[in-house]
VOVO-995051 format. One record per residue (C-alpha): x negated, y, z negated. Coordinates in steps of 0.25 Angstrom, whole numbers, plus 2048, in hexadecimal, padded with zeros to 3 digits. Layout:
VOVO-995051
XYZ
...
***
This chain:
VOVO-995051
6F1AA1299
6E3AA629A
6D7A9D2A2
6CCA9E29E
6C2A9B2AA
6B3A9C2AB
6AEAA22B7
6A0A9E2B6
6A3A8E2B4
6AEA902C1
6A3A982C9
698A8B2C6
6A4A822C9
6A6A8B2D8
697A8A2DA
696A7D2D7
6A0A792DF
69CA812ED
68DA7B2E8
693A6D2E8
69CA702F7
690A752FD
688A682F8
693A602FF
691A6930B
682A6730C
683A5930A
68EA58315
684A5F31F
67BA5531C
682A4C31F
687A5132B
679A5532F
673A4732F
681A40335
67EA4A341
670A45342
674A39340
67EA3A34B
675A42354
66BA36354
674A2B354
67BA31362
66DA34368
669A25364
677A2136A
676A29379
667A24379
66DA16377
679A17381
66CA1E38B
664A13389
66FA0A390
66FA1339A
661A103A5
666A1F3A9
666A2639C
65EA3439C
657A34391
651A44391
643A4838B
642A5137F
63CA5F380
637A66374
635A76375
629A7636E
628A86373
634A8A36B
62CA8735D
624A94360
632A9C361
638A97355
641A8C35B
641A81353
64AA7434F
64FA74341
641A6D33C
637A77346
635A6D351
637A7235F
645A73367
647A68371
650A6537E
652A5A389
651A5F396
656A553A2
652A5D3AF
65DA603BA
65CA5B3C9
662A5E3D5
66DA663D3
66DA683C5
65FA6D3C5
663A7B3C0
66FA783B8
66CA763AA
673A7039F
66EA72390
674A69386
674A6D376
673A6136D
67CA61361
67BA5B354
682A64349
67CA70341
675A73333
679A7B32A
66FA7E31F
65FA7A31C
663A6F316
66BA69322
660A6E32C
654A69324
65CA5B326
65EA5D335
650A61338
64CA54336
654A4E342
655A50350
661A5B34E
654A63346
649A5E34D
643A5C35A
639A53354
644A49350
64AA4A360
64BA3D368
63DA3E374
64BA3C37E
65AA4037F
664A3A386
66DA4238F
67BA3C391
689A44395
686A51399
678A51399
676A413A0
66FA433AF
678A383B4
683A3D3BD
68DA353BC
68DA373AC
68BA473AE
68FA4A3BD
68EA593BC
682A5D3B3
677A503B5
66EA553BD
66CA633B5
662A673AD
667A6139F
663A65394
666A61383
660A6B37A
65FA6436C
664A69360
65AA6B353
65EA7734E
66CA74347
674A8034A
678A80357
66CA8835B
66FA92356
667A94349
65AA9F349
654AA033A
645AA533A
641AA132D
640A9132B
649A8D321
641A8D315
648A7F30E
64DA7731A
63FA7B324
647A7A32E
649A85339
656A8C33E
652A8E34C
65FA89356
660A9635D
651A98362
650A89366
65CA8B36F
654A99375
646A8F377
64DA8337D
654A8D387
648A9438A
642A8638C
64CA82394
64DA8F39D
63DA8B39E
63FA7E3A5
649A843B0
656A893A9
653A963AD
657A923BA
664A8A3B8
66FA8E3C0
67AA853B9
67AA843A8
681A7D39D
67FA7D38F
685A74389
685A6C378
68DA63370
690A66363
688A6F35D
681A71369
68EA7336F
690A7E365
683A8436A
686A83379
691A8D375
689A9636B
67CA96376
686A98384
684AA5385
674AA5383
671A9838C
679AA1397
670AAB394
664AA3396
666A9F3A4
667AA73B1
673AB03B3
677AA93C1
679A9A3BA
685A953B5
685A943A6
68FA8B39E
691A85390
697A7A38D
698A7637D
69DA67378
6A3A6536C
69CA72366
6AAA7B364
6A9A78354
6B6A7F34E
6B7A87342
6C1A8133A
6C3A7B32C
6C0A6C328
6CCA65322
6CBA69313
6CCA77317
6BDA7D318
6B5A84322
6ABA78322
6A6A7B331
6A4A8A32E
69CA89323
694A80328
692A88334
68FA9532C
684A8E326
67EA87333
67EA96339
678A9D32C
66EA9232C
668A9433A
66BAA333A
674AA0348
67EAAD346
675AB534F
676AAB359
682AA735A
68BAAF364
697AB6360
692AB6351
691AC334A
691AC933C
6A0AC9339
6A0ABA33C
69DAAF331
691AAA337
698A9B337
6A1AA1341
697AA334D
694A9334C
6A3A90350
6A6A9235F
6B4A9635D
6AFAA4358
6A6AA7362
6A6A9E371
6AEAAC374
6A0AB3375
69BAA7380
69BAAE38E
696AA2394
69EA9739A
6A2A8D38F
6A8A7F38E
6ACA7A383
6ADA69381
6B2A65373
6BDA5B36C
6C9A62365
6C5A5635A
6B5A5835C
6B1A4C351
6A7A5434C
6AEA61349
6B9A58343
6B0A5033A
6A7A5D334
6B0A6A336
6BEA64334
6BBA5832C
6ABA5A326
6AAA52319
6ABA5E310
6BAA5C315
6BEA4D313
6B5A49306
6BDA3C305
6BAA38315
6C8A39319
6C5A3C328
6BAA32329
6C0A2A333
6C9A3533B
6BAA3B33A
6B5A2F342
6BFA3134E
6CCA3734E
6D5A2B351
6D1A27344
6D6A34340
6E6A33336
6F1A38339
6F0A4432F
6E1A47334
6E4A49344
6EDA5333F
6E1A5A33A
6D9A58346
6E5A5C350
6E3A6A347
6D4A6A349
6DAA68357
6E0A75357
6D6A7C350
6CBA7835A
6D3A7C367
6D7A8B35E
6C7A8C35C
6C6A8A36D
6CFA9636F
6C3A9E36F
6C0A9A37C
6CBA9F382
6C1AAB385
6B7AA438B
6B3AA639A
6B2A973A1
6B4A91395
6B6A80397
6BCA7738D
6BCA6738C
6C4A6837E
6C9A5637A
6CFA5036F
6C5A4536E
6BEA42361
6AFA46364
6A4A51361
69EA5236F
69EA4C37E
695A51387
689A48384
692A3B380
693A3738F
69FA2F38E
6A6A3C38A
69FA43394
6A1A3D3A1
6A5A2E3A1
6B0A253A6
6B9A27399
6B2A35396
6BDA3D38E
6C6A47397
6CEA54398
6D7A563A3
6D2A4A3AA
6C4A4F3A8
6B9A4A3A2
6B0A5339A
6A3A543A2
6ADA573B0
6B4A623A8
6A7A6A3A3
6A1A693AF
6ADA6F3B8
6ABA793AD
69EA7C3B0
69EA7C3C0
6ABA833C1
6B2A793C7
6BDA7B3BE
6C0A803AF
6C2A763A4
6C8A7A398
6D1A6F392
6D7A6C384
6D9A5D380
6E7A5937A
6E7A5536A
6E1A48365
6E6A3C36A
6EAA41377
6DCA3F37E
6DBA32382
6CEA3438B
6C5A3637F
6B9A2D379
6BCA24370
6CAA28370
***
């Protein structure tokens, strides 16, 4: 039997479809882009609600870095970087903790011309005030080892972790690629108004500030005095390279893009030209380079890494995991089986810490994406706990040396301390 086939119709057919798969992408992202905002300003409105019943609550002033412009370092829509600075006292008055906010990533023009107009683009969209609760609250008995520090929350405009440095303005979007040099300034600003004399540090971020706390450990080391004592702590920013349910790298081409957008290669540690540059973004490939002390705080089930890199939409067209998406118990028989994989592909991906000097690990199998600023996960009455230890007494026998914490929760639903359980 002879077929006859025409190649030109089946080469339209392949075009159109990867035209039609990356319009179903693009319009994922922008969706995903605009939940994040979404979710980003609803939490803001929710801690400033849940402060406001508080007579105590630190609410902390903005500080824009109007200086940085001249160098170039610029939010997504060319407005100045920004930071909250609550000053230390007492004995915390040169320690120095500096917070990365999180709030996702953007990919391509299109996504970062949407970002730019919100507070994860723009300063100018930024709340006058922050509030500071779990780890960066002044109120002792919420934060009994790093309240009275110098704390600081760096905020996120640039959407790739800072990491992105891109002279030219991109000519369709006219937004700027600029993470990279706004982390330089806001250091440089913060070195300025007496970091240069800290003699205790921690860097710390959640999410994908939590990525950038491990990607930047190594340079905010290098910005302060060879005599302090330098640590990293990153939660819920360990983001695994695996695939999604149907089978595709979903997570790695979305990071490819995110780093060939912003130009992050050159700065990402580790990366070099036989690597795919999506490879640098994940820290499983190159937390191995990091010579400064590291602790790592994440869930086995982080939510977010199961909703978009094991479970994006791309992957279950027909809403399948809706509800198991919404929380775990929800989750069917058939669909924990797939998450006690993910399971064991998260804590493969944590071997490569096995080289790590001082490395620390809070590792749980509760259902959430970041708890160092959620203060009933942080350090409360029913705050979740490994080895009897709730998570801000663990990091901080880390950091002071008063013992090591490196601890691995048992599978889901074994953990009976965890919120909302």
């Amino acid at each position: 039997m002879i077929i006859n086939v025409n190649l030109e119709d089946t080469k339209d057919e392949d075009v159109k479809e990867k035209g039609e798969r990356r319009k179903a992408r693009e319009s994922n992202s922008k969706k995903r882009m605009l939940k994040i905002a979404k979710f980003h300003a609803w939490t803001c409105a929710l801690l400033t609600a849940l402060a406001l019943l508080k007579s105590d609550a630190e609410f902390v002033n903005i500080t824009k870095v109007y200086s940085a412009v001249a160098q170039g370092a610029v939010c997504l829509d060319g407005s100045p970087p920004a930071y909250h600075l609550s000053p230390g006292w007492g004995s915390g008055l040169r320690s120095w903790l500096v917070h990365l906010e999180g709030g996702g990533w953007c990919q391509n023009s299109t996504i970062c011309g949407y970002r730019k107009d919100s507070a994860l683009g723009s300063s100018n969209k930024m709340d006058a005030q922050n509030y500071f609760p779990g780890i960066l609250t002044n109120d002792q008995a919420l934060n009994p080892d790093f309240y009275n520090w110098n704390r600081v929350k760096i905020r996120y405009c640039d959407g790739s972790s800072f990491t992105g440095d891109v002279e030219e303005r991109d000519p369709v979007s006219h937004v700027y690629y600029r993470g990279a040099r706004i982390w330089r300034a806001v250091m440089q600003e913060l070195l300025a108004r007496g970091m240069r004399t800290a003699e205790t540090a921690l860097l710390s971020g959640g999410s994908a500030g939590g990525l950038a706390s491990i990607l930047h450990c190594d340079s905010f080391r290098g910005f302060l005095p060879s005599s302090a004592k330098v640590k990293c702590l990153s939660d819920a920013g360990y983001f695994v390279h695996v695939k999604d349910i149907a089978g595709e790298e979903t997570i790695k081409a979305y990071y490819n893009d995110v780093v060939t957008t912003h130009g992050s290669a050159k700065n990402l540690p580790g990366c070099n030209s036989a690597m795919e540059p999506a490879m640098c973004f994940f820290p499983q490939y190159m937390v191995h380079e990091v010579k400064t002390p590291l602790f790592i705080l994440n869930s086995a089930y982080d939510s977010w890494q199961v909703s978009n890199i094991l479970v994006p939409e791309t992957a279950d067209p027909n809403g399948t995991w809706k509800d198991c998406k919404l929380h775990i118990s929800r989750c069917s028989p058939t669909q924990l089986k797939v998450l006690q994989e993910y399971r064991g592909n998260f804590l493969n991906a944590l071997k490569a810490l096995d080289e790590l000097r001082s490395m620390g690990m809070f590792i749980n199998s509760c259902f959430i994406h970041g708890q160092t600023r959620l203060q009933e996960a942080w350090f409360g009455a029913h705050s979740p706990t490994l080895n009897n230890t709730r998570i801000a007494t663990a990091i901080a026998d880390w950091f002071y040396d008063r013992r090591g914490f490196v601890w691995i929760d048992c599978p889901y639903p074994c953990d009976s301390t965890c919120l909302n359980v």
